[in-house]
Structure formats: structure tokens, C-alpha cells
C-alpha positions in Angstrom: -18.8 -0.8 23.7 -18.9 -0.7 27.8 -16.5 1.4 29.2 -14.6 -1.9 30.6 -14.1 -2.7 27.0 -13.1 0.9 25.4 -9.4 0.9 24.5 -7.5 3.1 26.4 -5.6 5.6 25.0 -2.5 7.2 26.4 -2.3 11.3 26.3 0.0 12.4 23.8 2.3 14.9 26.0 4.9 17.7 24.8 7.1 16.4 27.2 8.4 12.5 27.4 9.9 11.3 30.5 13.4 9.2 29.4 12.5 6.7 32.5 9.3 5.3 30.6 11.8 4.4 27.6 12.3 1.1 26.5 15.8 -0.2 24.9 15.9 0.1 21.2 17.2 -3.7 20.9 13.2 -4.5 22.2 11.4 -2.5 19.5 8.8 -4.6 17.6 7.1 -3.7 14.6 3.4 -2.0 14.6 4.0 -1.4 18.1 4.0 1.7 20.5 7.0 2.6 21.9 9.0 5.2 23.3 13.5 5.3 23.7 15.9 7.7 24.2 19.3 7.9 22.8 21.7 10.0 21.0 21.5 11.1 17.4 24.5 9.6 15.9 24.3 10.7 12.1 21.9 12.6 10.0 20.8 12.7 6.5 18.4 14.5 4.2 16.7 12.6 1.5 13.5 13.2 -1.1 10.6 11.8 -1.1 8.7 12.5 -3.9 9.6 16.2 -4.3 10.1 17.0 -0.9 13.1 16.7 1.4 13.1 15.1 4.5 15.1 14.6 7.7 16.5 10.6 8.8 18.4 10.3 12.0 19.4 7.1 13.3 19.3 7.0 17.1 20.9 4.4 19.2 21.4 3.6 22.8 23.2 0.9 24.1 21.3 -2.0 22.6 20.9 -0.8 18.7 20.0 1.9 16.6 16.4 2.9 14.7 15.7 5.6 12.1 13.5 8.3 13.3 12.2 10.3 10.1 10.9 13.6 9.9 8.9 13.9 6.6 9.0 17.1 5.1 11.3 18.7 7.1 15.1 19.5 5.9 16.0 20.1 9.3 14.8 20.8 12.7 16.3 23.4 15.0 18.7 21.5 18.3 18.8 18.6 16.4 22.1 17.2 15.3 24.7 14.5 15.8 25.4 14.2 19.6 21.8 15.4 20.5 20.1 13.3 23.0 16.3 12.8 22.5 13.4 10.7 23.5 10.8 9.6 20.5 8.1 7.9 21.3 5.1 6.6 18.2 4.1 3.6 16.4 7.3 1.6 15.4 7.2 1.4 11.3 9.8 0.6 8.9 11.9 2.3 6.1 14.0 0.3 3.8 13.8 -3.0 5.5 14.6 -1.5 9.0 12.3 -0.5 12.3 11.9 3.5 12.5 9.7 6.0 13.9 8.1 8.2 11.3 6.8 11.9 12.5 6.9 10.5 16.2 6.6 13.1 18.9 10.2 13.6 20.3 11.5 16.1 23.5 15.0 16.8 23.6 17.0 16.4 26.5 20.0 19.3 27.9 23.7 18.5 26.8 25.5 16.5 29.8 
């Protein structure tokens, strides 16, 4: 491959600006995307033998699961937490969601 051709790949950073997020209502499968909303329930289910960690965060527009396999919970994250995720846009049960995506959380208002 030339280098006009390469693909370019974005730097994955510990911190994600909200004002690159796009609105949850736009989110297309297989794609790369990044939102930011608030955490409005949470849920730990198994999968296989191994619990894991579903939130469903909405904005404005919708709502998407964002799952955290093989964790049972992860410390400042609750109902009412505000967070940017950003990954490739899967599914779970018929329904978008992020799965392991990088995430920063933002202060309390």
C-alpha cells in the first residue's frame, strides 16, 4: 500500500472530548462512534460463568447499551453518571451497543 492509500487510524486517547460526540439516534451498526449521555439504569448479567456490567445510556435522541464484559461493576459508574463512550457500534439482543468501548466520565453538574 502507498501511504495515500493506508487507512488512517484515529489514536485511541484516555480522555474523550463530549464535543466530538455524535447523537445516539444516528448510531449505525459496525460503525465507529463516540456519544455522551447519562447512565440511566444498570444491570449485571452472566455470560457464560462470568458476570458482566449493561448500562443503557441515553441522551436526548435514544438510548444504547454499553457492556462491560467481565466486570460486575466499575468504580463512579452508576445511574445519573454522565459519560462519553466511544468504539465500534455492535449489538446485544437485537439492539445497537458498545461492548468494552473506552469511556471517560464527566464531573456531576
Amino acid at each position: 500500500m502507498t501511504p495515500a492509500t493506508e487507512p488512517t487510524l484515529r489514536p485511541r486517547s484516555a480522555f474523550l472530548d463530549p464535543a466530538d460526540s455524535v447523537p445516539i439516534a444516528s448510531l449505525v451498526w459496525r460503525d465507529e462512534a463516540q456519544v455522551t449521555g447519562r447512565v440511566r439504569s444498570m444491570r449485571v448479567w452472566p455470560v457464560g460463568d462470568v458476570a458482566s456490567l449493561e448500562c443503557v445510556l441515553v441522551d436526548d435522541t435514544g438510548g444504547v447499551s454499553v457492556a462491560f464484559l467481565g466486570r460486575a461493576t466499575i468504580a463512579g459508574i452508576g445511574p445519573g453518571t454522565r459519560m462519553t463512550v466511544a468504539g465500534r457500534v455492535g449489538s446485544r439482543r437485537e439492539r445497537l451497543a458498545f461492548l468494552n468501548p473506552i469511556y471517560t466520565l464527566s464531573p456531576p453538574a
